[in-house]
C-alpha positions as CSV (number, residue, x, y, z in Angstrom):
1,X,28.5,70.9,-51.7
2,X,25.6,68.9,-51.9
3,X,27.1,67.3,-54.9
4,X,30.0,66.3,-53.0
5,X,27.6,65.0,-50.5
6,X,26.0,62.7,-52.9
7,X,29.3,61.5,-54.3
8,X,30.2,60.4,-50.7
9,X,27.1,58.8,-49.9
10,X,27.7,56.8,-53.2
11,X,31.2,56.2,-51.6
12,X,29.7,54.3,-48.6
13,X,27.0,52.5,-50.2
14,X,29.7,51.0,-52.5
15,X,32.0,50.2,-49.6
16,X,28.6,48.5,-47.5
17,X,27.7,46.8,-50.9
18,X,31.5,45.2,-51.1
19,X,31.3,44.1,-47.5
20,X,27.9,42.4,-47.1
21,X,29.0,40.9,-50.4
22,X,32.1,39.4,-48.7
23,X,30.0,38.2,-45.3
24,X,27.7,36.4,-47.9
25,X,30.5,34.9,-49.8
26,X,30.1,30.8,-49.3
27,X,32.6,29.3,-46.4
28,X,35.2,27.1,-48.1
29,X,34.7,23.4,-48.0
30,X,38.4,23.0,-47.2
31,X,37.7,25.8,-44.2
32,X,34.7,23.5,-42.4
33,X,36.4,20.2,-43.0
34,X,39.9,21.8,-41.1
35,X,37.6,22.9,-39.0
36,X,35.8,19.8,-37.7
37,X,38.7,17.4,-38.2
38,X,40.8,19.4,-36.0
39,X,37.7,19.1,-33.5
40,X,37.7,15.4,-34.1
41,X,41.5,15.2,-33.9
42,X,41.7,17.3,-30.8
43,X,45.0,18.3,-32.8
44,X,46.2,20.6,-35.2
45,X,48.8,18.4,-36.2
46,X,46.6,15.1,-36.3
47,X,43.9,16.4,-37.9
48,X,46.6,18.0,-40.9
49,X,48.1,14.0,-40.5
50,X,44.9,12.7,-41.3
51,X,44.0,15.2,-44.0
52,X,47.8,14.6,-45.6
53,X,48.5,18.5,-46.0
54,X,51.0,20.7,-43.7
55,X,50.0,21.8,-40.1
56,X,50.6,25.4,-41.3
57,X,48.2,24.3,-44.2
58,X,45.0,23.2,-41.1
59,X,46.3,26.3,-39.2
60,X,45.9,29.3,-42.3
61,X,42.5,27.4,-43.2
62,X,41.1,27.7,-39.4
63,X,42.3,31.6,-39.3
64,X,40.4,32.2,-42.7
65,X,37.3,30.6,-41.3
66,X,37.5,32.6,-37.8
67,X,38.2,35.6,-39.8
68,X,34.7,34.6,-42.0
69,X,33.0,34.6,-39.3
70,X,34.6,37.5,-37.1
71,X,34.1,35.0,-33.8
72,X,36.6,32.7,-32.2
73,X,36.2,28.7,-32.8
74,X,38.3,27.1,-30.7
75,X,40.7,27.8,-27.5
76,X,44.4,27.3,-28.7
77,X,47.2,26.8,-26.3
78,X,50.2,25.0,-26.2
79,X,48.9,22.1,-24.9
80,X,45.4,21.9,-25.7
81,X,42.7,23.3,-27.7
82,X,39.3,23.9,-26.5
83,X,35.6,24.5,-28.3
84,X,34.2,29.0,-27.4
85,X,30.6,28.2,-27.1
86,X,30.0,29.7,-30.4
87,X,32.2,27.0,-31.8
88,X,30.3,24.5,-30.1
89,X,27.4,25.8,-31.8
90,X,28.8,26.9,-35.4
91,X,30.8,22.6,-35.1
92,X,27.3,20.7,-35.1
93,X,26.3,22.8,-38.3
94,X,29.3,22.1,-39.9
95,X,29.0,18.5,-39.1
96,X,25.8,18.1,-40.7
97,X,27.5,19.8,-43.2
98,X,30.2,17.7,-44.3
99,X,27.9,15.1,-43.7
100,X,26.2,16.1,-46.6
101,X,28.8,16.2,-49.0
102,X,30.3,12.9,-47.8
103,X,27.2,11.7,-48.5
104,X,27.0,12.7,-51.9
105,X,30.4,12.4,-52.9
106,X,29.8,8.2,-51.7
107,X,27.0,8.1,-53.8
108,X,29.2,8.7,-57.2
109,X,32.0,6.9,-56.0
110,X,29.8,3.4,-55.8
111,X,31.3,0.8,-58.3
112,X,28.4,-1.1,-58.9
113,X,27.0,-2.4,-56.1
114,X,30.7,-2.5,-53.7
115,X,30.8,0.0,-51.4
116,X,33.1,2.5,-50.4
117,X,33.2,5.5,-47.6
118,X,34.0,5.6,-43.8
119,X,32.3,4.8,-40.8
120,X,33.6,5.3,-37.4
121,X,32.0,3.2,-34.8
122,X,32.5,3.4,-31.3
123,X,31.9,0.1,-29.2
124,X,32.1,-1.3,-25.3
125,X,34.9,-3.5,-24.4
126,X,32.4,-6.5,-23.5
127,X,31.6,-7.3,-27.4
128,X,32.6,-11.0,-28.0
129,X,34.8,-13.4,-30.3
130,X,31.5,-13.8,-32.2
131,X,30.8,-10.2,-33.0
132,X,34.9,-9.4,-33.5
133,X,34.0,-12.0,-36.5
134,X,31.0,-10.0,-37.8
135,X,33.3,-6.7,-37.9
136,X,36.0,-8.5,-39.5
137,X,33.9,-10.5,-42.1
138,X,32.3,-7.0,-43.0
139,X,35.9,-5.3,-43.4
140,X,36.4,-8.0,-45.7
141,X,33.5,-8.1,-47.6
142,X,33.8,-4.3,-48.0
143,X,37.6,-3.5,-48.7
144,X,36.3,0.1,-50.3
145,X,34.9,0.7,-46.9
146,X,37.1,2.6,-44.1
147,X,36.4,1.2,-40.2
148,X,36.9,3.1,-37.8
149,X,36.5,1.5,-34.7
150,X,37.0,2.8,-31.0
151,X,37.1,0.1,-27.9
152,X,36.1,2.2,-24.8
153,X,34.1,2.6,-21.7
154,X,33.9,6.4,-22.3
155,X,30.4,7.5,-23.7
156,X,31.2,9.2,-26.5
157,X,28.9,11.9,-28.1
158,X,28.1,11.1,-31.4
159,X,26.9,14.4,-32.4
160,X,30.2,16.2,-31.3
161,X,32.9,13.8,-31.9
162,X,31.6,12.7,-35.1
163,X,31.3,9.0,-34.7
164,X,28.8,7.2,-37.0
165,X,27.5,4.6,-35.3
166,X,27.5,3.1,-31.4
167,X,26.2,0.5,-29.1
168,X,25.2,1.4,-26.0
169,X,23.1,0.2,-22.8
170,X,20.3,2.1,-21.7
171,X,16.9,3.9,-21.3
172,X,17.5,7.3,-23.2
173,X,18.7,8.7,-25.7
174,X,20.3,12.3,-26.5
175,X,18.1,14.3,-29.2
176,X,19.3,13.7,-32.7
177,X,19.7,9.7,-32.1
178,X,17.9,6.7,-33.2
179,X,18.4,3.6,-31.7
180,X,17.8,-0.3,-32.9
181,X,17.1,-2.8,-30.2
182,X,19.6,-5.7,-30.0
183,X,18.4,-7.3,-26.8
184,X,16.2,-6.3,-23.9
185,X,17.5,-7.0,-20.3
186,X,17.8,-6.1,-16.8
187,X,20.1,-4.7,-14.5
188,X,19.8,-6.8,-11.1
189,X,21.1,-6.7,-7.7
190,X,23.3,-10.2,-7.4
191,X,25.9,-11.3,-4.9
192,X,27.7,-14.4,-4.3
193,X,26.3,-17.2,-2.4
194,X,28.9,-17.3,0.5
195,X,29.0,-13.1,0.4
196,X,25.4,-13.7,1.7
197,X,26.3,-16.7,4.0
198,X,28.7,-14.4,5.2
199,X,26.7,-11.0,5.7
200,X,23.2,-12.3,5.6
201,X,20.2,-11.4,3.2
202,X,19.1,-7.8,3.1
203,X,15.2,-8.3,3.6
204,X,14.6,-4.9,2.4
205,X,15.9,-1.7,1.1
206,X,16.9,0.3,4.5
207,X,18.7,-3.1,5.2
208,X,20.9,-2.9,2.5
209,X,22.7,0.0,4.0
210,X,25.0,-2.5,5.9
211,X,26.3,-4.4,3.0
212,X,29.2,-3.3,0.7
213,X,27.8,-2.3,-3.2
214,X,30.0,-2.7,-6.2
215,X,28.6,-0.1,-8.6
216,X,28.9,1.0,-12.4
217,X,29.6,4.1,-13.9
218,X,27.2,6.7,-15.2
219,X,26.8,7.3,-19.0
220,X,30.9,6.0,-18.1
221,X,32.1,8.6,-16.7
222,X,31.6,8.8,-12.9
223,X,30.5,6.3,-10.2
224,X,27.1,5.6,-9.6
225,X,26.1,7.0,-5.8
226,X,22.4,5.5,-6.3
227,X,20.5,2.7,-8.0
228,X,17.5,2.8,-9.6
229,X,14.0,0.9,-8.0
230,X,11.6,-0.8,-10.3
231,X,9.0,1.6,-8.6
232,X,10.4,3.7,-10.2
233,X,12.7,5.9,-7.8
234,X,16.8,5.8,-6.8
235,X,18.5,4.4,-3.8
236,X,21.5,5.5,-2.1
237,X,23.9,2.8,-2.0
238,X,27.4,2.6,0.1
239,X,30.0,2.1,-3.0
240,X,33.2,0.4,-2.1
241,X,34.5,-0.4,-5.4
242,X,33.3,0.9,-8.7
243,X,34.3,0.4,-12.1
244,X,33.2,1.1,-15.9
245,X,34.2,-2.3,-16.3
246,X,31.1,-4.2,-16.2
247,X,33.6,-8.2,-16.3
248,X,35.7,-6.5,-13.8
249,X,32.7,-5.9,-11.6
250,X,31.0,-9.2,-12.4
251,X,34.5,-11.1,-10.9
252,X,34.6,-8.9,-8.1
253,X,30.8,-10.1,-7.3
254,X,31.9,-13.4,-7.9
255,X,35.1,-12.9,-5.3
256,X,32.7,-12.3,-2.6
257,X,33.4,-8.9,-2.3
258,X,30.0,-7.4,-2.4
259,X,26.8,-6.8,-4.2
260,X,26.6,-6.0,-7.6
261,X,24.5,-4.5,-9.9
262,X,24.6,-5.7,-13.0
263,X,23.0,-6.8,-16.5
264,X,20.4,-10.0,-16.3
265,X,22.1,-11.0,-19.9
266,X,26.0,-11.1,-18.2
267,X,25.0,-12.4,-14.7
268,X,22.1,-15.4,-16.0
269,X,24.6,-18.2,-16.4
270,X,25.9,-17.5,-12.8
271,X,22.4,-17.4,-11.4
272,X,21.7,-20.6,-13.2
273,X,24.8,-22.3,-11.8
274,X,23.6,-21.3,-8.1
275,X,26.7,-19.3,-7.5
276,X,24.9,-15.7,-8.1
277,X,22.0,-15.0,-6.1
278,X,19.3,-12.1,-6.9
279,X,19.3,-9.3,-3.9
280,X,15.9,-8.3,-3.3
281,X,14.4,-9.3,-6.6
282,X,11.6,-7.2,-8.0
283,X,12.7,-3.7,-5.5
284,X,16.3,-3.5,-7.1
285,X,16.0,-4.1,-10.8
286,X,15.3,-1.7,-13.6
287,X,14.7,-2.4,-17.6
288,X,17.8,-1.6,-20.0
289,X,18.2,-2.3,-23.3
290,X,21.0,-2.8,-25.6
291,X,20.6,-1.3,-29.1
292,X,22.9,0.3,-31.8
293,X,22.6,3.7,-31.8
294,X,23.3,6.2,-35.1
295,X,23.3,9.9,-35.7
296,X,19.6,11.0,-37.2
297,X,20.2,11.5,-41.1
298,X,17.9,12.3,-43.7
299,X,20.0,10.4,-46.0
300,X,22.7,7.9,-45.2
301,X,25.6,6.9,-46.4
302,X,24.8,3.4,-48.1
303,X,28.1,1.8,-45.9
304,X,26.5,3.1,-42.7
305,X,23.7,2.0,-43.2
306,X,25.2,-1.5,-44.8
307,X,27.1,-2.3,-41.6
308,X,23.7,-1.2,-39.5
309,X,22.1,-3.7,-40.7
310,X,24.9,-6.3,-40.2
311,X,25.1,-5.2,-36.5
312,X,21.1,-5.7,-36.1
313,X,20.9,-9.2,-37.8
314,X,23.7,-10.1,-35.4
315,X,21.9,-9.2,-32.3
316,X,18.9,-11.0,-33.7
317,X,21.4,-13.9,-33.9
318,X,23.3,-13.7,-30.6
319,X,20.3,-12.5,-28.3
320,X,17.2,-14.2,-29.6
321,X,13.7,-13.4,-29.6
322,X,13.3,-15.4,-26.2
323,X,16.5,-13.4,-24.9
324,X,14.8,-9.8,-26.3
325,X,11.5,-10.3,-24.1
326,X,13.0,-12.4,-21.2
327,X,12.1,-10.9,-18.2
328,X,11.1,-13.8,-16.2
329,X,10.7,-14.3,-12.7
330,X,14.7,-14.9,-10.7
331,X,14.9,-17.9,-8.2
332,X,15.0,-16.5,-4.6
333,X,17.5,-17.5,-2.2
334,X,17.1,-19.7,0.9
335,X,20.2,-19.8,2.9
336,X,21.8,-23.3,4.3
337,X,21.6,-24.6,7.3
């Protein structure tokens, strides 16, 4: 009896041995990159596309990985699939991940000094002929080098959707980010010069409730209901048209149809010219900055950080050191008589 005991109790131990040994067993590489391409992808069958091996293939390799794990990933329908907050979690740690091994397998695959990898870049539709030529003269210079690059007013998350590299307008930053200054700027209140001869000059804030505001999106995603003070603080604004367009809301200033609020850089040569006027200059303003913004890395790929560079040198170019630190006083408006 108690022999039989012990031979039972060996039983088990062997059978709790076998199974911590197969929860420790290393995750396939194949099983994390399925995994976050398909996240990337948003599709089973793009993410297999881009991988070049059968959807069945992306779909036995996500099942293994769930079953790993004993937890659910993703949200599969028909239509659409969807990150379980433990695969939210469990995606960023298998991005830095494959990271890692991106990053290593680039450093063996360098022929000499040309360089090879990917980088995925996501940019606003603003960017001009001038830096068009930079990206294509890179692409050229560095044919062992895979762009990826995304044209959009949507603010993409870099540590979730796996983009390398941005550039973006603005005062913060997520955690995990590191930005490079391009230019330093404003955003102004401006209107047109017969808008005002039409509706008169607000002389103060409480005034302004009377006029029509053009506004901007937030982090490009909804309208803006406020705009920031230089003290400091937010103002409620009456929105009549909004866009995350900031040259469609620059024409629609300069159609008279209200007041905008806009970048110093994009609205200067029409404030120059006299046909933009500052609204309450010094009260509706607030610092912004344009930089180019990259996913924290202890070690980066040589490519990203190659086409980083080329991206700063050009802002140094386009923007200037006098355009970096202008923040110079705006002409005020006297209206005709």
């Amino acid at each position: 009896m108690c022999a039989r005991s012990i031979g039972d109790n060996d039983a088990q131990m062997r059978i709790i041995c076998y199974k911590t040994i197969l929860m420790r067993a290393p995750i396939e590489f194949a099983e994390l990159e399925a995994f976050t391409r398909i996240v990337d992808a948003k599709s089973l069958s793009r993410a297999a596309n881009e991988l070049g091996v059968p959807r069945a293939t992306i779909g036995r390799r996500l099942s293994r990985l769930e079953r790993h794990l004993n937890v659910r990933l993703l949200k599969r329908t028909t239509r659409s699939l969807a990150l379980t907050d433990a695969g939210e979690v469990f995606y960023r740690q298998a991005r830095i991940a494959i990271d890692a091994v991106e990053q290593a397998a680039a450093s063996v695959r360098v022929a000499g000094d040309e360089l090879s990898g990917e980088v995925r870049v996501s940019l606003p539709p603003v960017m001009d002929d001038d830096f068009e030529n930079v990206l294509l003269d890179f692409a050229a210079k560095h044919p062992r080098v895979k762009l990826t690059i995304d044209v959009s007013t949507r603010y993409v998350d870099l540590n979730r959707e796996g983009y390398d590299v941005a550039i973006r307008a603005g005062t913060s930053l997520e955690p995990g980010l590191i930005a490079r200054t391009l230019s330093r700027t404003r955003l102004l209140a401006v209107a047109s010069r017969r808008y005002i001869d039409e509706h008169g000059m607000p002389k103060n804030t409480r005034e302004l409730a009377r006029h029509k505001c053009l506004s901007g999106f937030m982090r490009g995603e909804l309208p803006q209901p406020s705009w920031p003070l230089a003290s400091g603080g937010k103002l409620a604004v009456a929105t009549v048209f909004s866009s995350n367009a900031l040259h469609l809301l620059l024409s629609a200033t300069r159609r008279h149809l209200g007041i905008g609020f806009l970048p110093e850089i994009l609205v200067r040569p029409h404030l120059e010219s006299g046909e933009l006027v500052a609204v309450l200059p010094g009260v509706l303003e607030t610092p912004v900055r344009f930089a180019v913004v990259y996913r924290e890395r202890e070690l980066m790929p040589p490519a990203q950080r190659a086409f980083i560079d080329v991206i700063v040198a050009w802002g140094a170019r386009a923007f200037g050191a006098s355009t970096a630190s202008n923040t110079g006083g705006v002409k005020r408006y006297s209206r005709s008589r």
